[in-house]
N, C-alpha and C positions, 0 to 999 in steps of 0.2 A: 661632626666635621673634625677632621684632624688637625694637628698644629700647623704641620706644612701646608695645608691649604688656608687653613687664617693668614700663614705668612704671607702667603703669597698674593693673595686679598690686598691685605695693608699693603703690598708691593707695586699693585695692580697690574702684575702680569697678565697677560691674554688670555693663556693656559685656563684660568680659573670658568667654571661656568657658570652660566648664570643663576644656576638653582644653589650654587655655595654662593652664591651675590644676597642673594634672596633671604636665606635662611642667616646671615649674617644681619641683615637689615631687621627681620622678624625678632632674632636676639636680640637685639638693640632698641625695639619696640619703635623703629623708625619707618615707617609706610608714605612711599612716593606713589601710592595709586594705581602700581602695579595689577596687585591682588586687590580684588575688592573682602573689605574685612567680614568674617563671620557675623551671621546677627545674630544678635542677642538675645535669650529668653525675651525681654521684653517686646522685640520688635517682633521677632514670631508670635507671641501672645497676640498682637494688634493689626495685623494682617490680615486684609478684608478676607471674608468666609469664617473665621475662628469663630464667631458667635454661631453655636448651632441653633438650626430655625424653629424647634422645641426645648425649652429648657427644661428637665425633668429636675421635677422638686426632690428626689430622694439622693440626689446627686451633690447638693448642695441645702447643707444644715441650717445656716442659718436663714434661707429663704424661705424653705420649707416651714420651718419657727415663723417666721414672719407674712406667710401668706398661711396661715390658721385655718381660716374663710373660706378659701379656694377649693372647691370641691372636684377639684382635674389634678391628674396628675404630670403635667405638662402647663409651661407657660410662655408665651411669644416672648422674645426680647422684650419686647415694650413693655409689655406688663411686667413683666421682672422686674425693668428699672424704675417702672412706676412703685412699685413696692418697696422697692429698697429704697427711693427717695425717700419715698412719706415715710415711713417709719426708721430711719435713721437715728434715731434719739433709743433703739430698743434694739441696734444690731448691738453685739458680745464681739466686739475686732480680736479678742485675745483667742476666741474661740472660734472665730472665722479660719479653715485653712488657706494655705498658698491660691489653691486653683478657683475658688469664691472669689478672693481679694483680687485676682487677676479679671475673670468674668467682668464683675462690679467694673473695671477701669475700662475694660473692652466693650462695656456696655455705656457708660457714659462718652467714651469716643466716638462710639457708633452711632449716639441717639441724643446722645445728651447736648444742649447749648453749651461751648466750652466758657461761656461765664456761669454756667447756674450748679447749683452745690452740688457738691461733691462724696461720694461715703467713705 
């Protein structure tokens, strides 16, 4: 955006359009509702359908680690989070990556009582 049209902004001449309206508000980090704001990693993470309807254990280390026992290479949601509950006290968090730790929270939202514990 150029100077003359900031000026003219602050001026509130007619002249100016609305998309230099806009992009002055966006600097400013001022949002009247216009635009609906981008979502956020988080909120795409949590967005019904993001749990896929097989979980493959080679996809995710420390599930894999912790369902030992399991002799499939695929697990439903549920059983997932059934697993990561109970053994809780044995996940490595330091060793968890980003898209585990995300799963894990997309799993407890999807299935989990949002009072009972948490990984």
């Amino acid at each position: 955006m150029s100077r003359v049209t900031l000026h003219r902004i602050e001026r509130g001449e007619p002249s100016v359009t609305i998309g230099a309206y806009l992009n002055a508000l966006s600097v400013l980090g001022l949002d009247f509702g216009i635009i609906a704001p981008a979502a956020t990693e988080r909120e795409k993470a949590y967005r019904k359908g993001w749990i896929p309807e097989r979980i493959r254990l080679d996809e995710y280390p420390q599930l894999k680690q912790l369902a030992w026992q399991v002799h499939a290479d695929t697990l439903t949601p549920a059983e997932a989070l059934s697993i990561y509950t109970r053994n809780k006290r044995h996940i490595d968090e330091r060793a968890m990556d980003e898209r585990e730790r995300e799963l894990v929270k997309a799993l407890h939202l999807a299935l989990d009582n949002p009072d009972g514990p948490h990984v």
